[in-house]
C-alpha positions in Angstrom: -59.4 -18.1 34.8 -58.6 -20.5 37.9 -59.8 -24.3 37.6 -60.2 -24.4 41.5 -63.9 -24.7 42.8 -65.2 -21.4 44.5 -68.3 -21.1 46.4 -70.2 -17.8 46.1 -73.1 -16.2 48.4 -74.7 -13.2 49.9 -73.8 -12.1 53.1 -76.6 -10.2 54.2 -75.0 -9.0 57.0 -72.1 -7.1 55.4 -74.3 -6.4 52.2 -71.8 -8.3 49.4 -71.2 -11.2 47.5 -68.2 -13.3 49.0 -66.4 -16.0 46.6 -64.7 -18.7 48.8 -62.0 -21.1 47.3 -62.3 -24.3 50.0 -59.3 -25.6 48.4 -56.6 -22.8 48.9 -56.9 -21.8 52.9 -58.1 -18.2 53.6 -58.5 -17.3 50.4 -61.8 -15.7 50.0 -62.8 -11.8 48.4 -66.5 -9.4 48.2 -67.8 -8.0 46.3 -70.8 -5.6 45.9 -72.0 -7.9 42.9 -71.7 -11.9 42.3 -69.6 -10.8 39.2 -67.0 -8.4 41.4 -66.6 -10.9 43.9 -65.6 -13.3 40.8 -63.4 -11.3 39.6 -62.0 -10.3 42.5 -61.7 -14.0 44.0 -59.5 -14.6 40.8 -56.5 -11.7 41.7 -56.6 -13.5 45.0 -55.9 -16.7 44.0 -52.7 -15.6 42.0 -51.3 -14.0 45.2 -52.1 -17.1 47.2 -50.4 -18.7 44.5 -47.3 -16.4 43.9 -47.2 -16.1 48.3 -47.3 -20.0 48.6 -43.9 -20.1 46.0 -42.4 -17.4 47.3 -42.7 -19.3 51.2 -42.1 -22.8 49.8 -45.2 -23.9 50.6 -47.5 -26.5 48.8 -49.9 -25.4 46.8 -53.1 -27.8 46.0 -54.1 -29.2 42.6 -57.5 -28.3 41.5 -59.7 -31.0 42.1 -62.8 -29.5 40.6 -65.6 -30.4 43.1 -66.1 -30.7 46.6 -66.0 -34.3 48.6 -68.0 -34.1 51.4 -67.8 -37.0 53.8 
């Protein structure tokens, strides 16, 4: 299970759940229930993960909770 923060909601207009990570850009998944889009979100994040390595690119700690400013 990831440690980064996701944020989860209904989309009424597509009819599914989508789980956003804020800290991991474009990385988002649906799902037709809050528990699919959970567990959907996760296989996401470890392709963003694996991409970012296989690119080079940074990849973000976890920071557990969103600052808003």
């Amino acid at each position: 299970m990831s440690k980064y923060e996701m944020i989860i909601y209904w989309n009424k207009e597509d009819k599914v759940f989508i789980a956003e990570v804020p800290e991991l850009p474009d990385c988002a998944a649906d799902g037709s229930t809050y528990h699919e889009a959970l567990a959907h979100v996760e296989i996401i994040i470890q392709e963003w993960i694996e991409t970012a390595k296989e690119l080079w690119c940074p990849i973000p700690e976890p920071k557990g909770r969103l600052v808003f400013t």
